[in-house]
OpenMM code with the backbone's topology and positions (N, CA, C; nanometers):
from openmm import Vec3, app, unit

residues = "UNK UNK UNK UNK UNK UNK UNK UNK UNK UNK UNK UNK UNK UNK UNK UNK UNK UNK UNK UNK UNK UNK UNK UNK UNK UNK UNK UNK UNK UNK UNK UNK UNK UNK UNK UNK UNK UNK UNK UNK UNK UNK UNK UNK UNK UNK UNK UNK UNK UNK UNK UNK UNK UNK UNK UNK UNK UNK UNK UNK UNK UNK UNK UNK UNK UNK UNK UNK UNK UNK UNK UNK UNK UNK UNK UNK UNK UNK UNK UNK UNK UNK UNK UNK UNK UNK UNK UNK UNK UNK UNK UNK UNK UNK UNK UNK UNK UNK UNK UNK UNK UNK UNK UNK UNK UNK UNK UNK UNK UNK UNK".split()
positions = [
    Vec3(1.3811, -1.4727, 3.6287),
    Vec3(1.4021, -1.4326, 3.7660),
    Vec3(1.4863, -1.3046, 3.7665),
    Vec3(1.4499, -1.2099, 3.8204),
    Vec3(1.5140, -1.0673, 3.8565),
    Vec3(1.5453, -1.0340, 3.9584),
    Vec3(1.6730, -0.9481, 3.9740),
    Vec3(1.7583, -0.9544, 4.1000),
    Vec3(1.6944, -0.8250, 4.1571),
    Vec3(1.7104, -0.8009, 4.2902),
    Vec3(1.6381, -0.6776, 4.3599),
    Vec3(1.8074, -0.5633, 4.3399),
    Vec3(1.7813, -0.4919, 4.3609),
    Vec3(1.9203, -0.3525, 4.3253),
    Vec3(2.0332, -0.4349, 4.4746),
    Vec3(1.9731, -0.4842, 4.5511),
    Vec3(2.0469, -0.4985, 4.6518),
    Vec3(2.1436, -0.6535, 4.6169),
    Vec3(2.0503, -0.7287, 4.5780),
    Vec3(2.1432, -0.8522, 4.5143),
    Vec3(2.2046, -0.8021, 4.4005),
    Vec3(2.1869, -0.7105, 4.3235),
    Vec3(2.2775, -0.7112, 4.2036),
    Vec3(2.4222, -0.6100, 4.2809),
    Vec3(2.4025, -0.5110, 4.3525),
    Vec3(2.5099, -0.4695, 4.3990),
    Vec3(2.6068, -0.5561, 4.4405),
    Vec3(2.5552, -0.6917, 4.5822),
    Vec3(2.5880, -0.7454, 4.6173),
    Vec3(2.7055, -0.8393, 4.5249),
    Vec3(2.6198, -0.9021, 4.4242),
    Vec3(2.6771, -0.9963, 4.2927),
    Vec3(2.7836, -0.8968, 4.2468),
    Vec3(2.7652, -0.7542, 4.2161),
    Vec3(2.8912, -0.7050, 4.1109),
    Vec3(2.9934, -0.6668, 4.2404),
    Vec3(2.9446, -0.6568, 4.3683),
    Vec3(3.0855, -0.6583, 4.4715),
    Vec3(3.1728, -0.7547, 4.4252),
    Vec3(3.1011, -0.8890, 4.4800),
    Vec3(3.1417, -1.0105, 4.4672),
    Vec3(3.2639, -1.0647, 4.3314),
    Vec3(3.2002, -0.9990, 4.2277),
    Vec3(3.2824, -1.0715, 4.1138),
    Vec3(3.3802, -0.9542, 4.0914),
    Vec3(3.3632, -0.8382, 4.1157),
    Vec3(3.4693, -0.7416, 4.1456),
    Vec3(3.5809, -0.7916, 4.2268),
    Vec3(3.5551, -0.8264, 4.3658),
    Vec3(3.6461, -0.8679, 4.4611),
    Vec3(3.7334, -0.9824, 4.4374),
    Vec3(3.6515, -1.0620, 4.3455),
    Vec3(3.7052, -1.2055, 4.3132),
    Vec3(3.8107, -1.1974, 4.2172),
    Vec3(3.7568, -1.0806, 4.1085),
    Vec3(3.8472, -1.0057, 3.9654),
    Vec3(3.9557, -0.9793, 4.0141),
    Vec3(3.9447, -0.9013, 4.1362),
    Vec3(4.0473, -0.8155, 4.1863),
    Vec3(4.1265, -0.9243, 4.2348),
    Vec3(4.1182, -1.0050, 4.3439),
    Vec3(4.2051, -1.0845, 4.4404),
    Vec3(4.3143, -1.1563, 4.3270),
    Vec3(4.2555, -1.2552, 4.1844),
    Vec3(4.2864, -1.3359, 4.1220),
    Vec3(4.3964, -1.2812, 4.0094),
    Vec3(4.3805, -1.1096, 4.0400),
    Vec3(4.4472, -1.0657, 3.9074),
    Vec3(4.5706, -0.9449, 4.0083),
    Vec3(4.5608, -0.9320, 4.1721),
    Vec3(4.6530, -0.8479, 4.2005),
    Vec3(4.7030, -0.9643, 4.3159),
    Vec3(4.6835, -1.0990, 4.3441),
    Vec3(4.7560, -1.1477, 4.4530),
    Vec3(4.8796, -1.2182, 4.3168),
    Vec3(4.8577, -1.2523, 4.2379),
    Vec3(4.9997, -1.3280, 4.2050),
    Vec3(5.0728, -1.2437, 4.2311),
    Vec3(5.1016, -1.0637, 4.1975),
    Vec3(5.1968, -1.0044, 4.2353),
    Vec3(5.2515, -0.9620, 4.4139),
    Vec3(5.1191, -1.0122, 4.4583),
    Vec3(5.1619, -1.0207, 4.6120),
    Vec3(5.2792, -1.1255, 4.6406),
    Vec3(5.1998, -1.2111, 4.5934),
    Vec3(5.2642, -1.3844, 4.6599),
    Vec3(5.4133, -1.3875, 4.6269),
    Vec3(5.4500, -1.3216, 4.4779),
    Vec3(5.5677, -1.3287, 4.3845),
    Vec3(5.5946, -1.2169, 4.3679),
    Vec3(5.6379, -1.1434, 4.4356),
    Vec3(5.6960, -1.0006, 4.3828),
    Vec3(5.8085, -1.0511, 4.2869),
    Vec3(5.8501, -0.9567, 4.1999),
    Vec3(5.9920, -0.9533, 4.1050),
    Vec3(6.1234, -1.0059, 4.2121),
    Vec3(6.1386, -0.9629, 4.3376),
    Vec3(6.2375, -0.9255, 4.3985),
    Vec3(6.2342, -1.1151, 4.4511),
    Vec3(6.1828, -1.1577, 4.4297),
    Vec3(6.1767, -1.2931, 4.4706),
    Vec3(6.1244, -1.3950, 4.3458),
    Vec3(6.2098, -1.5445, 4.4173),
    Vec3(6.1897, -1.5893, 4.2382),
    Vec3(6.0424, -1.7092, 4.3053),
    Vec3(5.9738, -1.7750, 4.1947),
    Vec3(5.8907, -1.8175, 4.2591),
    Vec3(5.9299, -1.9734, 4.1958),
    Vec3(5.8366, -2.0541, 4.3407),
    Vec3(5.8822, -2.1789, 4.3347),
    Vec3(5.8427, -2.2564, 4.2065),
    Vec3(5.9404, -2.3464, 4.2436),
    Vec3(5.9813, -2.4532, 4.0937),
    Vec3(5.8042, -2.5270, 4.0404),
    Vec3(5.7338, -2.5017, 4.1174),
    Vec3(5.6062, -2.5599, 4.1206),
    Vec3(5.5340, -2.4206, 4.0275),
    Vec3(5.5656, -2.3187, 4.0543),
    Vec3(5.5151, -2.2222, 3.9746),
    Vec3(5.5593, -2.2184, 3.8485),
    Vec3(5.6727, -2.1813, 3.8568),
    Vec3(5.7580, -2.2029, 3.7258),
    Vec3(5.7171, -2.3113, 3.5777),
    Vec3(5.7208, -2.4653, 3.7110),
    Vec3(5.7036, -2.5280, 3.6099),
    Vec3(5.5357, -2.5475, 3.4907),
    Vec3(5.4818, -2.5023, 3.6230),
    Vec3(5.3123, -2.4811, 3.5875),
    Vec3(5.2751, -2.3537, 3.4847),
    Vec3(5.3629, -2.2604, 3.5117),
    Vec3(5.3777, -2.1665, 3.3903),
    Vec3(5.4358, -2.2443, 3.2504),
    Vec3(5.4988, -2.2971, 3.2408),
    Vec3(5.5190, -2.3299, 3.0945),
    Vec3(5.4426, -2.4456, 3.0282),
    Vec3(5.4094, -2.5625, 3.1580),
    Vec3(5.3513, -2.6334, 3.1162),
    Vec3(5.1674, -2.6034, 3.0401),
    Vec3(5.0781, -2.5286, 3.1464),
    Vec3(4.9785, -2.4935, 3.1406),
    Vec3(4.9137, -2.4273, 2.9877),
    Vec3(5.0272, -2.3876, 2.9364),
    Vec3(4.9563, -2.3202, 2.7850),
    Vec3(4.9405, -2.4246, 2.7114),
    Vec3(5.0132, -2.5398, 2.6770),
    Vec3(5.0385, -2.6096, 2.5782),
    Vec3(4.9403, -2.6874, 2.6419),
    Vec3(4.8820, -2.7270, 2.7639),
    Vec3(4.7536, -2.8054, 2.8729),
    Vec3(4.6209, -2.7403, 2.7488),
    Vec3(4.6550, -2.5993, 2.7690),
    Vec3(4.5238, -2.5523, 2.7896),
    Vec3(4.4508, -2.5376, 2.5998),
    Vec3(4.5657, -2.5780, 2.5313),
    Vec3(4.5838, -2.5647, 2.3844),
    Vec3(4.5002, -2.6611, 2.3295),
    Vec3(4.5895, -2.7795, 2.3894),
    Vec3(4.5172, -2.9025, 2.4000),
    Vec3(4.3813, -2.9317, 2.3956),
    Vec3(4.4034, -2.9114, 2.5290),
    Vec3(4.2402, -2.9682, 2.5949),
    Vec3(4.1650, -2.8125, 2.4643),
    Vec3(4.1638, -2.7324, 2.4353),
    Vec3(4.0874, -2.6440, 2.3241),
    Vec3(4.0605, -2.7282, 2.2027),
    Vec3(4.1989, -2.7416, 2.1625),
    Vec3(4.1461, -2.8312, 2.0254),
    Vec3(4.0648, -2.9699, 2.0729),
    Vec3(4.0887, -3.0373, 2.1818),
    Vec3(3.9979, -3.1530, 2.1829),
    Vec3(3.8479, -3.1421, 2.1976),
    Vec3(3.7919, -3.0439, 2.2331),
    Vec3(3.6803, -2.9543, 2.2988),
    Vec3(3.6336, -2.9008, 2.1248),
    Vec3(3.6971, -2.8536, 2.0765),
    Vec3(3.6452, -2.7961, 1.9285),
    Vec3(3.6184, -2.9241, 1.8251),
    Vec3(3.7166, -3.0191, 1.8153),
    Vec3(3.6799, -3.1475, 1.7277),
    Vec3(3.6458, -3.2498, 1.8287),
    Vec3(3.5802, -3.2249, 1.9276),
    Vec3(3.4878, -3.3577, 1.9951),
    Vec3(3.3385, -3.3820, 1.9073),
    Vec3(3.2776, -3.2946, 1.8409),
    Vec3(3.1714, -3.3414, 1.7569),
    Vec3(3.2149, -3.3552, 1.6024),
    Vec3(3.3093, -3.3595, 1.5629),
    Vec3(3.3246, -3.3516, 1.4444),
    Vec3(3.3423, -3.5527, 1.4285),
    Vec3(3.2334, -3.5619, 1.2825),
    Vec3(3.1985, -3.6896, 1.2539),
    Vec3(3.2588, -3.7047, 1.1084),
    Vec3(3.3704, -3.8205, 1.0893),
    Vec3(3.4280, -3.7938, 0.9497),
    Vec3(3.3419, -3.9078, 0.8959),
    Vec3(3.2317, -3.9480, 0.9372),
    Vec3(3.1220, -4.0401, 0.8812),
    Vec3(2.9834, -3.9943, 0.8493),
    Vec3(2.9942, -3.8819, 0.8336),
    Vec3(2.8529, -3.8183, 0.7981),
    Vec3(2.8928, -3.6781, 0.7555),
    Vec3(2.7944, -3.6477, 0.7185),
    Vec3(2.8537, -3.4457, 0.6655),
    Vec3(2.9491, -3.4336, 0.5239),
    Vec3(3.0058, -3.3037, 0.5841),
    Vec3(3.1109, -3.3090, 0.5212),
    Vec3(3.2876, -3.3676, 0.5807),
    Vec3(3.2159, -3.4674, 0.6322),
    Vec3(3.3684, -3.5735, 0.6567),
    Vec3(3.4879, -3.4919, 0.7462),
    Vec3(3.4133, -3.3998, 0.7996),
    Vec3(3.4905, -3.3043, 0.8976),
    Vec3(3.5842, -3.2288, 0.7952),
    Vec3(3.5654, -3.2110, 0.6715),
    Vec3(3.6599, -3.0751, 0.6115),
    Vec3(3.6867, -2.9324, 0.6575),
    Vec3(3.5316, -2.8727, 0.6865),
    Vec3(3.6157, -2.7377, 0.7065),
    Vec3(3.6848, -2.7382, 0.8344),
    Vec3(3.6646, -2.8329, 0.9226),
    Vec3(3.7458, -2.8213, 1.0416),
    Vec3(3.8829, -2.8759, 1.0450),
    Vec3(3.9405, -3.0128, 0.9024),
    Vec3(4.0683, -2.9884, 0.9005),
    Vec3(4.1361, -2.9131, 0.8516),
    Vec3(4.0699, -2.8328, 0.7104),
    Vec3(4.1478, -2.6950, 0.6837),
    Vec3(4.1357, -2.5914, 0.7635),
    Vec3(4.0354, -2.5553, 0.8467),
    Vec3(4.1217, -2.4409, 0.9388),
    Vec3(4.2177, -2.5005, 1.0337),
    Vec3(4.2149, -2.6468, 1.0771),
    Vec3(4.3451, -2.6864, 1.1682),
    Vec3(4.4903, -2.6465, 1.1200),
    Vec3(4.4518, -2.6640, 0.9697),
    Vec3(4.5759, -2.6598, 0.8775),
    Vec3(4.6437, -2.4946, 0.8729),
    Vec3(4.5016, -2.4372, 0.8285),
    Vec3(4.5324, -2.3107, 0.8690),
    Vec3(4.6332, -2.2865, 0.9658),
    Vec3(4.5368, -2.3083, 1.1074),
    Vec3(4.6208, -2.2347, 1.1906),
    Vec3(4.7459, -2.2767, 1.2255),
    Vec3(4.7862, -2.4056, 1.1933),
    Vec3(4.9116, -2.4598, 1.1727),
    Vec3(4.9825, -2.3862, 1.0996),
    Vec3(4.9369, -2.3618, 0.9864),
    Vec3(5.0314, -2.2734, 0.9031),
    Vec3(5.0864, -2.1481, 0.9577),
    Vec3(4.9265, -2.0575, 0.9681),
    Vec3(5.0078, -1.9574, 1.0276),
    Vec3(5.0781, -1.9408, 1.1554),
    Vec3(5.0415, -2.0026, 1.2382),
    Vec3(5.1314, -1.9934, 1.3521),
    Vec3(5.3092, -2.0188, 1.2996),
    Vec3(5.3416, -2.1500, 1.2375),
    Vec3(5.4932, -2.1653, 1.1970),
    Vec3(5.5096, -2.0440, 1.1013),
    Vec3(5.4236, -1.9497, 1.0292),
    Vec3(5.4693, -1.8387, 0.9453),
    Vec3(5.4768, -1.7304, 1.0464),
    Vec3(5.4036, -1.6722, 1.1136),
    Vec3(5.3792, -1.5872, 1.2222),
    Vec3(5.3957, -1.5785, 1.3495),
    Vec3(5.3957, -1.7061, 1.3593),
    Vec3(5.4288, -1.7070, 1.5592),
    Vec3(5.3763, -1.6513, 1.6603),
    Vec3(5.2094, -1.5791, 1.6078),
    Vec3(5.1389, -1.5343, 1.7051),
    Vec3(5.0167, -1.5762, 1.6934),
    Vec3(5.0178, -1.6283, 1.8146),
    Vec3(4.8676, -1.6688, 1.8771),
    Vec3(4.6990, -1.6373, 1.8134),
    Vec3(4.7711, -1.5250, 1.7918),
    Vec3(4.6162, -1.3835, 1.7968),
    Vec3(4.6254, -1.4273, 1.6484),
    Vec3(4.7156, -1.3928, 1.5504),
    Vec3(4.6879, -1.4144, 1.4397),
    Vec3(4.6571, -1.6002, 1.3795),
    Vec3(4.7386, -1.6368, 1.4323),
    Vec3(4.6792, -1.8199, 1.4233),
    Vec3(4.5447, -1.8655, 1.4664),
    Vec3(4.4874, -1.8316, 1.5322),
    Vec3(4.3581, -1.8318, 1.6009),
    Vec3(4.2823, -1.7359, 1.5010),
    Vec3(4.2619, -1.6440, 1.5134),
    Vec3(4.2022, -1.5285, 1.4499),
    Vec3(4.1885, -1.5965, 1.2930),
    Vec3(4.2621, -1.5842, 1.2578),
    Vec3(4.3205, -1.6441, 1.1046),
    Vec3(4.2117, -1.7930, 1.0752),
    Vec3(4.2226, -1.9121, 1.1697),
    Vec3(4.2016, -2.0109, 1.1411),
    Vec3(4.0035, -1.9557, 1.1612),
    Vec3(3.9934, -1.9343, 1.2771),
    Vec3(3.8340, -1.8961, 1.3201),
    Vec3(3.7896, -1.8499, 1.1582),
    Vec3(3.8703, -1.7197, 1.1153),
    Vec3(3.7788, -1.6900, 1.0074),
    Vec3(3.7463, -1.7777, 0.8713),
    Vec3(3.8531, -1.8614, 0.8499),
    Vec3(3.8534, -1.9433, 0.7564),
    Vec3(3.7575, -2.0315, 0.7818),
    Vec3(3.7401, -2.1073, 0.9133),
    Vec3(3.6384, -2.1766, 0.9382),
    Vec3(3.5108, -2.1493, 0.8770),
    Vec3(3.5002, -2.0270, 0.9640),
    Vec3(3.3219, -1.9344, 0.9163),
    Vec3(3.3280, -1.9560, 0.8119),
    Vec3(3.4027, -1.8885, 0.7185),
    Vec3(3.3825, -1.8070, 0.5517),
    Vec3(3.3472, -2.0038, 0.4942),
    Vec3(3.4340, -2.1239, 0.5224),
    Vec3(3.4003, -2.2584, 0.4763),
    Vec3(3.2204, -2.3262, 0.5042),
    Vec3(3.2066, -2.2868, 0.6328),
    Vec3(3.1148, -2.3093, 0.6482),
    Vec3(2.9616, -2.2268, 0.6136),
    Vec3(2.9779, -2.1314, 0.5973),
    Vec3(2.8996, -2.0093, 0.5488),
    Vec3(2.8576, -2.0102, 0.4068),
    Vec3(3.0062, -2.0334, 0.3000),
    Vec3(2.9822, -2.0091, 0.1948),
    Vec3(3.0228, -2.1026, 0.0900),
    Vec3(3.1358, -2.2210, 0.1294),
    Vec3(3.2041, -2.3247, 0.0563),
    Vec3(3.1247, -2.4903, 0.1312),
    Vec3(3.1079, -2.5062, 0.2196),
    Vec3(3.0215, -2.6165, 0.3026),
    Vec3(2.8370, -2.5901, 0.2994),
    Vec3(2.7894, -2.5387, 0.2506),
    Vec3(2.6364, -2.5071, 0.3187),
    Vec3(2.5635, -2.6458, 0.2663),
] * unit.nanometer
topology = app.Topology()
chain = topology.addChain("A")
for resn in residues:
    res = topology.addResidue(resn, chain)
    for name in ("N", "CA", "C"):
        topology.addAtom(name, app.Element.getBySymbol(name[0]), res)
């Protein structure tokens, strides 16, 4: 199915406007000069470690330690990124780090 020039304008308004509202109203609602409520606050710190979560449960929801390879390469990159995160403390590299180890296990040490 193909969009006519007028629905696709329409659609990239749309997700423009939506981009825009979602990424310039928090600084409306909360300017610096005001502190924001305890409901914000607390939803900011809580929400990463939510959203961490629910990731890793979402990545090892098919993993079967009764068939295959008994879910290995997916506990050594867990391990991985365990590691590096307590060596490094960044995200980008713990993630990054563990993803590639995954591949390279499954690619070339799991086939």
């Amino acid at each position: 199915m193909t969009m006519t020039t007028w629905q696709a304008v329409v659609t990239i308004a749309a997700v423009s406007l939506g981009t825009m509202l979602t990424r310039f109203l928090p600084f409306t609602l909360f300017p610096d000069s005001r502190r924001p409520p305890r409901t914000v606050t607390y939803l900011g710190k809580v929400l990463p470690h939510a959203m961490t979560g629910l990731l890793v449960v979402y990545a090892l929801k098919d993993v079967s330690p009764l068939s295959g390879f008994h879910g290995a390469p997916e506990a050594i990159a867990v391990l991985v990124i365990v590691l590096l995160h307590r060596w490094h403390h960044s995200m980008l590299v713990s993630v990054a780090g563990g993803t590639i180890v995954y591949m390279m296990l499954v690619q070339l040490v799991f086939v």
